[in-house]
C-alpha positions as a Markdown table, in Angstrom:
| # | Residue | x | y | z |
|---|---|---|---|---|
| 1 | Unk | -21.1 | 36.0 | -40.7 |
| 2 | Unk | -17.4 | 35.2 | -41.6 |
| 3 | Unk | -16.7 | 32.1 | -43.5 |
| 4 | Unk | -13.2 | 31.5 | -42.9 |
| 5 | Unk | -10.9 | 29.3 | -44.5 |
| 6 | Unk | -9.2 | 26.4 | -43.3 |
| 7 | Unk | -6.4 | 24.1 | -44.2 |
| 8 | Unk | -4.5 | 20.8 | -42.9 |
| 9 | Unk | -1.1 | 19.5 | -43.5 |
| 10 | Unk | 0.2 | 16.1 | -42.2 |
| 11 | Unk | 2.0 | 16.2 | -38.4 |
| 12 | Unk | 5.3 | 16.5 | -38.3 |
| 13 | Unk | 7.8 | 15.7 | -35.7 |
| 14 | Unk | 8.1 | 19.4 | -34.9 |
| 15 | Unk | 4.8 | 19.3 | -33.8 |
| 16 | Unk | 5.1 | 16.8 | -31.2 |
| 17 | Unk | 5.7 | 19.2 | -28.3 |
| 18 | Unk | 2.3 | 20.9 | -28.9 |
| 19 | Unk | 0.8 | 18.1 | -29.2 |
| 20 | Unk | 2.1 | 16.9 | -26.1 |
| 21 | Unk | 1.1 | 20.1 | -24.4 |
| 22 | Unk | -2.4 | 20.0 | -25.8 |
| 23 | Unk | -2.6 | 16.6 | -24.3 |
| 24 | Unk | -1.1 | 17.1 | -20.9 |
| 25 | Unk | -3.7 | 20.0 | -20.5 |
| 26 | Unk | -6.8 | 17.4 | -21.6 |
| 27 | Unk | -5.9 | 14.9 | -18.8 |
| 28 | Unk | -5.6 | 17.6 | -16.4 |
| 29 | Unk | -8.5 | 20.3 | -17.5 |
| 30 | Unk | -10.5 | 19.8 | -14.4 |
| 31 | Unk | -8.9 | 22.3 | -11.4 |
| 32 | Unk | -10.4 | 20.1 | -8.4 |
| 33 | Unk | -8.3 | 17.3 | -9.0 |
| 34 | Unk | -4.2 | 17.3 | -8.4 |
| 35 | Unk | -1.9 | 18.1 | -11.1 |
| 36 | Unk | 1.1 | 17.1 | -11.6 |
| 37 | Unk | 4.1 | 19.1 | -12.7 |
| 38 | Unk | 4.7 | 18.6 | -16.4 |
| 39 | Unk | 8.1 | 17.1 | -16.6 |
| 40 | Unk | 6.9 | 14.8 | -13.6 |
| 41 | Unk | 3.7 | 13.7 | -16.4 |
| 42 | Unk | 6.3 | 13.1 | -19.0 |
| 43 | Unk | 8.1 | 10.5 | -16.8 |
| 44 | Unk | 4.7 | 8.0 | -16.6 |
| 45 | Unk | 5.5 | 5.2 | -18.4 |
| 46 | Unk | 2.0 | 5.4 | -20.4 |
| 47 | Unk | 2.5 | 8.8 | -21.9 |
| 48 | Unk | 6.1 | 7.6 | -22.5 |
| 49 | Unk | 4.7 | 5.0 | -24.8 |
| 50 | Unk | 3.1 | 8.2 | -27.1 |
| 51 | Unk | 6.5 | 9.9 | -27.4 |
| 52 | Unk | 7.9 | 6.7 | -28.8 |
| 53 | Unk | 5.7 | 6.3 | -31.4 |
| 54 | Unk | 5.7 | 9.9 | -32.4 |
| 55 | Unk | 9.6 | 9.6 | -33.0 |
């Protein structure tokens, strides 16, 4: 078996738009229910509310 190696570094704000991928495809993972496009998600006042902390 492979053991591979990990390691972690702090977020930085360059990450944010992966992050805010990765988080658009969690709320919207299941196929039988509508999704939204992705700029339309980004205009929802409580997603909004994660970009301004992250800046």
């Amino acid at each position: 078996m492979v053991n591979p190696q990990f390691s972690t570094r702090l977020a930085t704000p360059t990450d944010f738009p992966v992050v805010e991928s990765m988080l658009f495809e969690a709320f919207f993972w299941n196929p039988t229910y509508e999704r939204p496009a992705f700029e339309a998600f980004r205009e929802h006042p409580e997603f909004g509310a994660d970009r301004a902390i992250a800046q």
